[in-house]
FISENU-606446 format. One record per residue (C-alpha): x, y, z. Coordinates in steps of 0.001 Angstrom, whole numbers, plus 524288, in hexadecimal, padded with zeros to 5 digits. Layout:
% FISENU-606446
     c1     c2     c3
      X      Y      Z
...
% end
This chain:
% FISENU-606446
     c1     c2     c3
  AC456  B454D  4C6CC
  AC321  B4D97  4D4AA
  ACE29  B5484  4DB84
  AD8D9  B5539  4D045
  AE780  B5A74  4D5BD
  AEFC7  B61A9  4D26B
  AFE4C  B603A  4CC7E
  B0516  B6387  4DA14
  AFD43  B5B78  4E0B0
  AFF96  B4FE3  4D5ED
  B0DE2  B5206  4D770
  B0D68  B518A  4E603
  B044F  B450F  4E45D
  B0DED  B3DA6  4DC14
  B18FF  B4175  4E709
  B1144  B3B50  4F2BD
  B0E5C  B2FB5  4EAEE
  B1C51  B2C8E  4E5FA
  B23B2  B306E  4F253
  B1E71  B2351  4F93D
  B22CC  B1B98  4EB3C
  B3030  B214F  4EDA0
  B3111  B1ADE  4FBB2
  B2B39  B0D2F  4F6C5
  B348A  B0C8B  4EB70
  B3FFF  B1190  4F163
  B3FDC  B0A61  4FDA3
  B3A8C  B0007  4F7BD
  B4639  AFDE3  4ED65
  B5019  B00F4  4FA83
  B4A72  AF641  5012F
  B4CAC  AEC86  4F5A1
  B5933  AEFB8  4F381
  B5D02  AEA5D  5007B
  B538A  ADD7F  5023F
  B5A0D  AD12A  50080
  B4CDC  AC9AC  506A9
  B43F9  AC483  4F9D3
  B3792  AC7BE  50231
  B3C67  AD6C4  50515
  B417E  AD845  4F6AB
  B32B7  AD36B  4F2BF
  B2B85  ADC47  4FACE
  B348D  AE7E4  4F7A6
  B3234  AE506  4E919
  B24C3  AE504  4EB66
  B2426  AF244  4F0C6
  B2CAD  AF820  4E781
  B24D2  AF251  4DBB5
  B1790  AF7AB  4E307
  B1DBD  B05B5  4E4A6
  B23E2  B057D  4D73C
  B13DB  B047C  4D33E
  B0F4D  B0CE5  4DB55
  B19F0  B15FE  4D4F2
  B1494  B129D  4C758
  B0544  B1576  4CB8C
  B09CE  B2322  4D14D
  B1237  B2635  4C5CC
  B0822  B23E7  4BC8F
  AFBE5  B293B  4C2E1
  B03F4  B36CF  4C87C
  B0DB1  B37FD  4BE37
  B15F4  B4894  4C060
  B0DCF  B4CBD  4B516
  B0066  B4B1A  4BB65
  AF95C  B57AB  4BE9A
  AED28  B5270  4C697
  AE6E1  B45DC  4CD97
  AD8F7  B4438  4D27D
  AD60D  B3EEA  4DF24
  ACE01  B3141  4D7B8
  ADCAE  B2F7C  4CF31
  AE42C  B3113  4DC54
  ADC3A  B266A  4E415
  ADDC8  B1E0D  4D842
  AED1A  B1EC4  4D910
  AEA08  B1BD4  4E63A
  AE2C1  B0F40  4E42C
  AEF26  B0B11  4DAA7
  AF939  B0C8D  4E74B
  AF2B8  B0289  4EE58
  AF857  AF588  4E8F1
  B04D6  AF9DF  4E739
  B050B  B0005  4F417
  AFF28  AF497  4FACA
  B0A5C  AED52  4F51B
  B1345  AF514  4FB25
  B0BEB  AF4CD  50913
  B0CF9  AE669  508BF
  B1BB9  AE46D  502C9
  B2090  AEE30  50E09
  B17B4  AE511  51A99
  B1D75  AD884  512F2
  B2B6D  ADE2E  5155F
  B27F8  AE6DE  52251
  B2387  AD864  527C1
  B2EE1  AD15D  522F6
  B39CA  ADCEC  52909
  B331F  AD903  535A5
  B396B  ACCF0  5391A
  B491E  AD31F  535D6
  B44FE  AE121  537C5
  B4CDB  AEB14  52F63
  B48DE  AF8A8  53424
  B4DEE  B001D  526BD
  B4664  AF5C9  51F71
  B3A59  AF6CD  52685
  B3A40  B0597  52589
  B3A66  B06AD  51720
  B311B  AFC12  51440
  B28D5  B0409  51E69
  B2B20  B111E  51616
  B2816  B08EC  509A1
  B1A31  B03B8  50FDD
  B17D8  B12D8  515ED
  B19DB  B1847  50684
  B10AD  B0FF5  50209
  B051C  B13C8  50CEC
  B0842  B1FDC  5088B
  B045B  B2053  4FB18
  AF5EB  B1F04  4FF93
  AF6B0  B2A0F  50912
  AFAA5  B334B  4FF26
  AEFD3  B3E40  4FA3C
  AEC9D  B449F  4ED98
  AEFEC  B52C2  4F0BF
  AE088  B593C  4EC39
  ADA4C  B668F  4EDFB
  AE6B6  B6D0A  4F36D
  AE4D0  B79D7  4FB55
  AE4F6  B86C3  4F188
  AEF2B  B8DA9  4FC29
  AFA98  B832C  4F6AE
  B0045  B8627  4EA5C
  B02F0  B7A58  4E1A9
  B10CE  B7C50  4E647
  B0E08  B79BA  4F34C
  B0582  B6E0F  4EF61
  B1090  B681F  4E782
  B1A33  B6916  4F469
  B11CF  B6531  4FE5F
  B0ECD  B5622  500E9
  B0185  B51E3  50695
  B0157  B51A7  516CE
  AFB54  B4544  5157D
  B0926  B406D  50E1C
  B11C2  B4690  518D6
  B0969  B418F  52376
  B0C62  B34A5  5200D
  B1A16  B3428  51A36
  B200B  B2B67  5260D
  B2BAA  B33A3  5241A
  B2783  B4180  5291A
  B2772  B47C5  53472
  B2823  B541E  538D0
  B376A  B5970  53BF0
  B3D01  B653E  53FC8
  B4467  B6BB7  5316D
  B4B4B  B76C1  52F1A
  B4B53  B7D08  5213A
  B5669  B855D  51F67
  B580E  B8F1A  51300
  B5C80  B9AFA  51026
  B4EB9  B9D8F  50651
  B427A  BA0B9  50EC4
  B3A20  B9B84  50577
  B4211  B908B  5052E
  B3F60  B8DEF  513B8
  B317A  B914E  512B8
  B2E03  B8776  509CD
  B363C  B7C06  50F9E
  B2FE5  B80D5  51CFE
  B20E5  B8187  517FF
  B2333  B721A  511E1
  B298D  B6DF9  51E1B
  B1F43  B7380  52804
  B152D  B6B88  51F0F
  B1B63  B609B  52140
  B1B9B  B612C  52E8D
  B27AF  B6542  53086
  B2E4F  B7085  53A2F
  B35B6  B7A57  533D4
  B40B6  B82EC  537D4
  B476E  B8B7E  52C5C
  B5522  B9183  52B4E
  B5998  B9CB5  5206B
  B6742  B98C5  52123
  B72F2  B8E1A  52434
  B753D  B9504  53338
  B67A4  B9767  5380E
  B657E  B886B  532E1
  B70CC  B8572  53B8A
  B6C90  B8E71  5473A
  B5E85  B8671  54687
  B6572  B7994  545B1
  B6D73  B7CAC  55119
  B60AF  B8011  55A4C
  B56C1  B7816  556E5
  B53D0  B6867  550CB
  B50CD  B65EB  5429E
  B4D3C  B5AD9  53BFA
  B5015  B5DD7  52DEA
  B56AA  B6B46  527B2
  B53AD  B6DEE  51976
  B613A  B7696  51639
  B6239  B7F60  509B2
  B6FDA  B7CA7  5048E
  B7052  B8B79  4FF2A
  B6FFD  B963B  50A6E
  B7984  BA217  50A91
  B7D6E  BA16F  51854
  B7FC6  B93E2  51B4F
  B7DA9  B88A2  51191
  B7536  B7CF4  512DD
  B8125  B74ED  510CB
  B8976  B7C99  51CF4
  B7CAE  B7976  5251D
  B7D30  B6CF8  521FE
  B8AA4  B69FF  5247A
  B8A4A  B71B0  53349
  B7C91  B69C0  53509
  B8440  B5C31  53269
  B8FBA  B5FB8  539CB
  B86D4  B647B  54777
  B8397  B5750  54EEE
  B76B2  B5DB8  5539D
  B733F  B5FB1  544B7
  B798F  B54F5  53CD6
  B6F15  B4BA8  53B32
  B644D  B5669  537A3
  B5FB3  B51C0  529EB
  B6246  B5D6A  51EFA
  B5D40  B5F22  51177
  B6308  B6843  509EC
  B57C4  B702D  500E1
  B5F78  B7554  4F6C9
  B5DF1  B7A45  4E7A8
  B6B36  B7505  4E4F0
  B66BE  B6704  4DFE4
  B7214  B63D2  4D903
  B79E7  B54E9  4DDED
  B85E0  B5C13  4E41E
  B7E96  B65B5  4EBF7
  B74E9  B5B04  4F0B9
  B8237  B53CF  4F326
  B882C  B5D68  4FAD6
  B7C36  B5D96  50618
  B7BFF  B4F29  50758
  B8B2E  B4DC2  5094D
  B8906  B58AD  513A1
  B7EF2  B50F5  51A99
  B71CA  B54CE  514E9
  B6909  B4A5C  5150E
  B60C9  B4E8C  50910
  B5F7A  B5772  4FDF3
  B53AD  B607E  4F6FB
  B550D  B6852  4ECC7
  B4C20  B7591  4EA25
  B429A  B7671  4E6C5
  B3FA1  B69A3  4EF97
  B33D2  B6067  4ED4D
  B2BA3  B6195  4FA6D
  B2785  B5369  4FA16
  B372C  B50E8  4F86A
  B37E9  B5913  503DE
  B2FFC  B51C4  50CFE
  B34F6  B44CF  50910
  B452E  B4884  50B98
  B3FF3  B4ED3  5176F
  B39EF  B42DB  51C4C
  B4515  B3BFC  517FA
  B4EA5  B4629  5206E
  B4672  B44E5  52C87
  B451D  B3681  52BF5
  B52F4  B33C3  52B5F
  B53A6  B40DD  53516
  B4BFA  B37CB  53D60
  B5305  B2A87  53CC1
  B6006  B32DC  53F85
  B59BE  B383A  54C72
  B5533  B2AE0  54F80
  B6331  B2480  54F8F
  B6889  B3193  554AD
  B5DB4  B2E47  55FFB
  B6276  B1FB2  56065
  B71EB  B21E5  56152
  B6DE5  B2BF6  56C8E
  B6794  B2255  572C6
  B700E  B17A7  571E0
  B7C7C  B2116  574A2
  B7504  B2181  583CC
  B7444  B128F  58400
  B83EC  B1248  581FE
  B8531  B1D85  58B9A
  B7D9A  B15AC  59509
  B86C5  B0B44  591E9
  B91C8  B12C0  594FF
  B8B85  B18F4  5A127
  B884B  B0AA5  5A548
  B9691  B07F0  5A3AA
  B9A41  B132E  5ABBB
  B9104  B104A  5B577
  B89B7  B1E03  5B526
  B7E62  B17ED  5ABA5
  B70FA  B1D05  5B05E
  B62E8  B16E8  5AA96
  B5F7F  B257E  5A741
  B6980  B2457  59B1B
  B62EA  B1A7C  593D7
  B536D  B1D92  59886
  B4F85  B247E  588F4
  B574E  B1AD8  5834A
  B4F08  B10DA  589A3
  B4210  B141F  58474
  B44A4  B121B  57817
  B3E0D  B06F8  572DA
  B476D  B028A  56949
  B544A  AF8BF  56CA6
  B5C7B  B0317  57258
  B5172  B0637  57BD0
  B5181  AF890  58029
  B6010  AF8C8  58158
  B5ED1  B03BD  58A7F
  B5436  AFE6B  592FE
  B5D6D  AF22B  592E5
  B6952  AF8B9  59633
  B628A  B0042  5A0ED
  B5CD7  AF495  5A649
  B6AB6  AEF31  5A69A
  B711D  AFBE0  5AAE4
  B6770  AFB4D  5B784
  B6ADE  AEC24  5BA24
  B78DF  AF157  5BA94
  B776D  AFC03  5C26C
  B7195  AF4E7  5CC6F
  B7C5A  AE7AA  5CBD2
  B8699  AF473  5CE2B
  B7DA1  AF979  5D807
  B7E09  AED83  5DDD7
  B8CCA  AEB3E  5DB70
  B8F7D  AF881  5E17E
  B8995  AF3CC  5EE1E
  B9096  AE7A1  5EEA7
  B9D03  AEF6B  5EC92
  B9956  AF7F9  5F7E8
  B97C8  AECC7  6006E
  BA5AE  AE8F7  5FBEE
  BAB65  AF699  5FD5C
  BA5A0  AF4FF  60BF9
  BAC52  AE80C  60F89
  BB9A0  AED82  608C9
  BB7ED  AF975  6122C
  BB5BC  AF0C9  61DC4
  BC14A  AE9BD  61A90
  BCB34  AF592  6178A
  BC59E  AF909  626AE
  BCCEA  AED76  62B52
  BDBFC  AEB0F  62B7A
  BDF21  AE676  61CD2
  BE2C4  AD652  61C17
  BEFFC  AD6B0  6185E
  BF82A  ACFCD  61144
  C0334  AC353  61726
  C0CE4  ACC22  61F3B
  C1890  AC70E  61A2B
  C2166  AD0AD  61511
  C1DE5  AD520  605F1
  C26D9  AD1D7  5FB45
  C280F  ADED8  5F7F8
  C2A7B  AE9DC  60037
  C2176  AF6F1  60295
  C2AD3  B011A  5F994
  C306A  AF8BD  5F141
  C3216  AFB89  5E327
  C2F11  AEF21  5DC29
  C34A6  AEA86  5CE55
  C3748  AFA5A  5CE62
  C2AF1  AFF0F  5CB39
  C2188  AFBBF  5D769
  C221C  B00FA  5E3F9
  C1B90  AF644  5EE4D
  C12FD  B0079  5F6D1
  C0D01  AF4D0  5FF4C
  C0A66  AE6B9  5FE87
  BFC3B  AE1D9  5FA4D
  BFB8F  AD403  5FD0A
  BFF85  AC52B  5F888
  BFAFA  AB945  5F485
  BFFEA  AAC67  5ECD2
  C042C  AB43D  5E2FB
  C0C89  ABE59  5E775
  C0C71  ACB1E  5EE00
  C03F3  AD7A4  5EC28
  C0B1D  AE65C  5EE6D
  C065F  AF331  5EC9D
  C0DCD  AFB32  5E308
  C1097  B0711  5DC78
  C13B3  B0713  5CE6A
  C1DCB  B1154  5CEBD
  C1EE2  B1269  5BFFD
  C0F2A  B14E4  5BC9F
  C0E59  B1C25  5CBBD
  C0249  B1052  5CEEB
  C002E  B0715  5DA28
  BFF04  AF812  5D5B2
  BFD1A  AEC37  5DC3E
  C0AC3  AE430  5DA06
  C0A7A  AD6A0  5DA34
  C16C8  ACCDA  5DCDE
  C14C7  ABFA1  5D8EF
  C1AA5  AB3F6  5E0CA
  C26DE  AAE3D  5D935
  C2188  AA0AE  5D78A
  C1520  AA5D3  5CFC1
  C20D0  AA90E  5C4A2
  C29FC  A9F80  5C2FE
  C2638  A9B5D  5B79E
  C26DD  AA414  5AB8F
  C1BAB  A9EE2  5A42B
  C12F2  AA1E7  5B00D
  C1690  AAEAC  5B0B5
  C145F  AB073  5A228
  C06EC  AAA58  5A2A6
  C0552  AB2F1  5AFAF
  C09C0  AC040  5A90A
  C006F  ABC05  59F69
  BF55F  ABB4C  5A6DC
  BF80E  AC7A8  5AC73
  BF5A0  ACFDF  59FA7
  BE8AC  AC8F4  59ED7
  BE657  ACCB0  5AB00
  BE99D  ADBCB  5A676
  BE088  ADB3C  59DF6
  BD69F  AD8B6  5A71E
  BCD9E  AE769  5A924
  BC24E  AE825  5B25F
  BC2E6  AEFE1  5C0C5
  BC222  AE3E7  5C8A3
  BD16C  ADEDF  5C481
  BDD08  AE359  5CA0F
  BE5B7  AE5CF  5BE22
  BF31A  AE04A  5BB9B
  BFC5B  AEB0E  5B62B
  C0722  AE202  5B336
  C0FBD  AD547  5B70C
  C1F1D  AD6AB  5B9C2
  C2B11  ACF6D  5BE68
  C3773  AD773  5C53F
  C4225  ACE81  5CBBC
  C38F6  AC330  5CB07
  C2DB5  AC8A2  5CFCB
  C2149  AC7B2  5C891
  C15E1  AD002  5CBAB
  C09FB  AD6C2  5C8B6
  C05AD  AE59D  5C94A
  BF802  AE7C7  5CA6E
  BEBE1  AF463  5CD51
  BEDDF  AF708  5DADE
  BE079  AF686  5E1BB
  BDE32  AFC30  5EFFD
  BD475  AF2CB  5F572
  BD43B  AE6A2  5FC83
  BD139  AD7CD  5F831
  BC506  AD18C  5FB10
  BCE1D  AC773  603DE
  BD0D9  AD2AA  609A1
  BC3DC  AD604  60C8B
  BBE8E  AC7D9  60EF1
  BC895  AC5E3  61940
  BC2FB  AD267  61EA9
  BB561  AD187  61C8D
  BB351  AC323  61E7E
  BA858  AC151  6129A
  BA27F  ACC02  609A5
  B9458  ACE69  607CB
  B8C84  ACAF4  5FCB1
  B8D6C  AD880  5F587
  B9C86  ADA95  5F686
  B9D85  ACCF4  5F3E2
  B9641  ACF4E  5E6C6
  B9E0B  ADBB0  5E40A
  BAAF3  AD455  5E4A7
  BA51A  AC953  5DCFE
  B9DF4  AD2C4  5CFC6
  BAD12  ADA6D  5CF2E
  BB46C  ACCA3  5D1C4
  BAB8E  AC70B  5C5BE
  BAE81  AD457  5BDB8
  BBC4D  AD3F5  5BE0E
  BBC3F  AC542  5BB16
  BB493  AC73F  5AF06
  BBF9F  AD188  5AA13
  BC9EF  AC844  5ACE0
  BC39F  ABB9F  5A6AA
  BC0C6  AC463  59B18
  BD0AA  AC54C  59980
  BD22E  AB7B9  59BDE
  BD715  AB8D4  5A905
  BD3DA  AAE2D  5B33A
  BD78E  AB4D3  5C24B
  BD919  AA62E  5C749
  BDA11  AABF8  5D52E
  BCEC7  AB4C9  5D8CF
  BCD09  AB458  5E7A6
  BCBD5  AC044  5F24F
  BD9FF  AC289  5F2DA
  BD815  AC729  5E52E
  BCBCA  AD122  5E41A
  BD08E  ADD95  5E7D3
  BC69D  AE80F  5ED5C
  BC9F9  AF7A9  5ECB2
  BC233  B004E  5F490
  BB70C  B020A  5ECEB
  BB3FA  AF3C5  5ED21
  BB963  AF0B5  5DEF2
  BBEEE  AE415  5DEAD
  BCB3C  AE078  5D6A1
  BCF8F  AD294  5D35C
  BDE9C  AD106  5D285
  BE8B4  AC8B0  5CE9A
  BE1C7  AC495  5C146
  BED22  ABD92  5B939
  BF4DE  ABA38  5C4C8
  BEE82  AACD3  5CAF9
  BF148  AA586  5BF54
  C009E  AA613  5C260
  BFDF3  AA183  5CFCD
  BF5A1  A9788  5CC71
  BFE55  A914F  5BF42
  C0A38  A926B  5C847
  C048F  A8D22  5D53E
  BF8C0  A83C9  5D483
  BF17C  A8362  5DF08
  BFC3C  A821B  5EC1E
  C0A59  A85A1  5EC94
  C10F1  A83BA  5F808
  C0670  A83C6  60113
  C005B  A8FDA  5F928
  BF2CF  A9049  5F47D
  BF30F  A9748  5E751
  BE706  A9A82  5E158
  BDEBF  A9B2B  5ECC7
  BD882  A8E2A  5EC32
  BCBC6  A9387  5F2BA
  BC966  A9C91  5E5AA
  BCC1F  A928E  5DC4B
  BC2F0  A8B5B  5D2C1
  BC453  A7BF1  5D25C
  BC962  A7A7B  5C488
  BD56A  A8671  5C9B2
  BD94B  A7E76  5D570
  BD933  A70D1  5CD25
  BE1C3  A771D  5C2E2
  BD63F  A763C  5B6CD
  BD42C  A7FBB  5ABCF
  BCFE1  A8D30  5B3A3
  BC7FD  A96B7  5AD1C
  BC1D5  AA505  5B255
  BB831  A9E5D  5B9A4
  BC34E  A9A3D  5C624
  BC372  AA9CE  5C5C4
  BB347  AA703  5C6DF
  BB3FD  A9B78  5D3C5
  BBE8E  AA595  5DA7E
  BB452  AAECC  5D98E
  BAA1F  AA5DA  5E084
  BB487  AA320  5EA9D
  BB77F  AB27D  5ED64
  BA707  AB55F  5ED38
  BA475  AA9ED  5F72D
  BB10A  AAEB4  60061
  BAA97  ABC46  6004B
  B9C77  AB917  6026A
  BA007  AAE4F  60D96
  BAE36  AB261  612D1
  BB4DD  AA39F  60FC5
  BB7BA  A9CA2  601C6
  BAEE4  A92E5  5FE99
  BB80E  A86D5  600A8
  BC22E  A8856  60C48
  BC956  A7D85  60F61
  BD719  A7AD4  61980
  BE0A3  A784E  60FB8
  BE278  A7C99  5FF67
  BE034  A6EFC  5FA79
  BD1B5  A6C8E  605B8
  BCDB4  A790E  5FF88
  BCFC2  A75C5  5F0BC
  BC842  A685D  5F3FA
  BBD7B  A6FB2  5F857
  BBE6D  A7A30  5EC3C
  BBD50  A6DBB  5E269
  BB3B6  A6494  5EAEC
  BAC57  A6CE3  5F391
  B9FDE  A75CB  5EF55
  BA047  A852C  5F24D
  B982C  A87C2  5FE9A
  B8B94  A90C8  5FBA4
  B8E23  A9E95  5FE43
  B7EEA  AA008  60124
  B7F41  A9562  60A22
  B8AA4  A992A  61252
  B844E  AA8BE  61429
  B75F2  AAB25  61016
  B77B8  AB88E  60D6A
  B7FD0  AB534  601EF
  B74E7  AB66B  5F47F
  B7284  AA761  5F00E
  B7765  AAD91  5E040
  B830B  AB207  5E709
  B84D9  AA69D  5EE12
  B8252  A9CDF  5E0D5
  B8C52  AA5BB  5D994
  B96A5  AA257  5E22D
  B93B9  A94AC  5E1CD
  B943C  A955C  5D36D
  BA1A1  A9B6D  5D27F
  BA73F  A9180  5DBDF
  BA124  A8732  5D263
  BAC76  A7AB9  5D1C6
  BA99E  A7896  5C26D
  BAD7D  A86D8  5BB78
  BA1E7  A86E4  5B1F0
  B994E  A860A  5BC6B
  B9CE4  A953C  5C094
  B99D1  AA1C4  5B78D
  B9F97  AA062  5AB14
  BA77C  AAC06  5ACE4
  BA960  AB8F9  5B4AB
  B9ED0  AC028  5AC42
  B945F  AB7AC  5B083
  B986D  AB824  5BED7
  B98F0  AC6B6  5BF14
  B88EE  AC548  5B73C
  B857C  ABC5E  5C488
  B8B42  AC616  5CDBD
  B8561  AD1A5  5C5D9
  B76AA  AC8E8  5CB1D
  B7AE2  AC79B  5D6EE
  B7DC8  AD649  5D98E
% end
């Protein structure tokens, strides 16, 4: 026999070729504990039995009490790892294929580190004709580079040693630096500390004895610093006893090595620390990056989002990449719909101007029912009258007790006479409460003094859009659309509380001055309408030109009348006129039930033909014929800005 060994190098032999046994097995037995699928628990036992014989063939051809192998005995135990190892190979693709279909990424990994154990045992090399400069010592500690080159599990990391022995840290550092490593050393528990605090480690190998500041105070100030917390420690320690190795991990050490320390040990809970040091900074790396998608979302929110927030985020290739690129692409659609929106706004803001120019159309002059000064039902002080309408009267008034301004509405007597009315009506008026978007005016409360019932409401300083089509004439397409998109939003808030408007028509969208439009008297047309019908005295109540078929014939009425008033108000602004006019109330409800909607497109080209086909579709006769609801009428205006 040629090229006999020596002991070290045995010794180190047997450690290279177990060390990938002690993967197989142990993963191996991990993953059978869990399978519940007869194929999986099959191919797991096959693996184990195959490394539990390659176990047996090391065992017995490099038992600890052999001194010496030649290089022919050493390709021989070679020649006895293949069947058992192709066993392996082929176990691990049979359940690597069958993972592909449902694929579990924890399962796939370990079968991987099974199958890359296995390759392994081939690559390993009979240490022969070491160098005369390396003691037997050093032969002993020191693995072969072609091991550590292809242990999947190293890489190079940034470690700092940190003991209070120099020899100590000389050694540590000479092993390290073979493996690849870079080293930074510390004599003591502050200078470890100082170090920590000015540069990046991957790993720190702490001494638990030092005189100035003990491993275990390090450890405690390193797991209490958020820039140091999830640095991996191992304490190195000749206190090996259970409640000192105890003490480390409750204090956060992630492993334990007792001196004199095994060097292949070593390298292996070094790997280990750097692996999981490495899975830590990749879901440290993930929550970053999805803590900028939710700040994007919030920014979006706000309305300050910029592209720029989400651009790394986006090249990721994983699904949170694609959720930014998605988002982004949304976030760009939007921008430009309120880009769009803003300009249609402007255009309204323009006409309001134009109007507020002009002398103001006021309301009927006879005298108000309440005078200018007056304290009413000793809390409000009328400061001017608003307006009327079927329903009552409309002041201005401060709130003397909460110092505000309100809008104070009286309602006519004959809307109240009957008690279960107003109890249906006062209940209608907490739904309407409840309503919360910027596009409703919002009732504060209902009350009754000497009689009188009425409303307070938000005071807004604007003007109505009858207001400004009596001015105006007709609205272009772009403020028309900007009354229309905030008309549709508030509408969706109400219907979401279950409150119908039943009366939607000019005379109730307010405009302020920035062009914000605000719908009013939510909860109060259905008094009018239960109490009335359609004509009282010669009075039209309801305003037959905004209603839907099935309202004026009395049917079942759902959110969508709110949808055919709507129609009605978008065809008034685009063309100046309703789209049924008629002499007399009961002509023009003949005409609402019988007659088709003339074509907005037809009357004025310059209306869009979607525009155009909207309206027609809210003014359908049959309700299912229009949007479903107000969410998918605000989607259609959304396209059409």
């Amino acid at each position: 026999m040629t090229g006999l060994t020596t002991p070290a190098a045995v010794a180190e032999l047997r450690h290279e070729l177990r060390t990938p046994l002690n993967l197989i097995i142990g993963y191996g037995e991990m993953l059978l504990e869990d399978a519940t699928d007869p194929d999986q628990r099959a191919y797991l036992e096959q693996t184990l039995g195959a490394g539990r014989d390659l176990l047996s063939i090391i065992n017995a051809a490099v038992p600890p009490s052999r001194e010496e192998i030649s290089e022919e005995e050493f390709t021989g135990l070679q020649g006895c790892f293949r069947e058992p190892q192709a066993r392996i190979l082929a176990a691990t693709a049979s359940l690597l294929a069958q993972a592909s279909g449902n694929p579990d990424p924890q399962f796939e990994r370990d079968v991987r580190r099974i199958r890359s154990s296995a390759e392994r045992l081939l690559t390993v090399e009979l240490p022969l004709r070491r160098s005369d400069t390396h003691p037997p010592s050093s032969i002993t500690a020191q693995p072969s580079a072609r091991t550590v080159a292809t242990d999947p599990s190293a890489r190079p990391a940034c470690i700092l040693v940190v003991d209070d022995q120099e020899d100590n840290r000389a050694v540590l550092e000479r092993r390290l630096r073979r493996q690849g490593h870079t080293v930074e050393c510390a004599s003591g528990g502050y200078s470890a500390l100082d170090l920590l605090s000015r540069a990046r480690f991957d790993l720190v190998l702490l001494d638990v004895m030092m005189p100035d500041l003990d491993g275990l105070a390090v450890l405690e100030r390193m797991k209490a610093n958020a820039a140091t917390r999830d640095i991996p420690v191992i304490m190195i320690s000749a206190l090996d006893d259970v409640a000192s190795v105890v003490r480390c991990i409750e204090r956060g050490a992630e492993d334990h090595l007792s001196k004199p320390f095994d060097p292949v040990l070593l390298r292996a809970r070094i790997s280990s620390c750097l692996e999981k040091k490495q899975l830590r900074d990749s879901e440290l790396e993930y929550l970053g990056e999805v803590a900028k998608v939710i700040q994007a979302a919030t920014a979006m929110e706000e309305g300050s989002y910029e592209g720029a927030i989400l651009a790394p985020v986006a090249k990721r290739g994983d699904e949170l990449g694609k959720l930014a690129r998605v988002f982004d692409a949304m976030a760009e659609q939007i921008r430009v719909r309120e880009a769009r929106l803003r300009n249609q706004v402007d255009a309204l803001r323009r006409e309001i101007d134009g109007v507020r120019q002009a002398s103001r159309d006021t309301v009927s002059d006879a005298a108000p029912s309440l005078s200018t000064g007056e304290v009413f039902a000793g809390r409000f002080e009328i400061l001017g009258e608003l307006g009327r309408g079927g329903m009552g009267m409309v002041y201005r008034a401060l709130d003397r007790q909460l110092g505000d301004r309100v809008a104070l509405k009286t309602l006519r007597p004959e809307l109240v006479r009957d008690q279960t009315l107003v109890d249906r009506f006062k209940s209608e008026i907490r739904l309407a409460r409840h309503i919360s978007s910027k596009h409703v005016v919002r009732t504060h409360d209902i009350g009754e003094r000497d009689g009188v019932y009425f409303l307070t409401m938000e005071y807004v300083e604007g003007i109505t859009v009858r207001e400004l089509l009596d001015t105006r004439g007709k609205l272009g397409v772009a403020p028309t659309l900007a009354i229309a998109s905030q008309l549709a939003y508030s509408l969706v808030a109400a219907h979401d509380q279950g409150v119908i408007h039943r009366d939607i028509k000019p005379q109730n969208l307010l405009l302020d001055a920035a062009g914000v439009l605000k719908v009013m008297d939510f909860g109060v047309a259905r008094l009018a309408g239960e109490t009335n019908g359609l004509t009282e005295v010669g009075m039209i109540v309801g305003t037959p030109s905004y209603m839907a078929p099935e309202q004026m014939l009395g049917e079942e009425c759902d959110a969508r009348v709110d949808l055919y008033a709507t129609g009605v108000v978008l065809f008034e602004c685009l063309l100046g006129r309703v789209p049924f006019e008629a002499a007399s109330p009961v002509a023009l409800i003949a005409k609402v039930l019988r007659e088709p909607p003339p074509t907005p497109a037809a009357l004025d080209p310059e209306i869009p033909p979607p525009l155009s086909d909207l309206v027609l579709r809210l003014l359908a006769k049959e309700p299912g014929q229009r949007p479903a609801n107000a969410e998918e009428l605000s989607q259609i205006l959304s396209r059409l800005s």
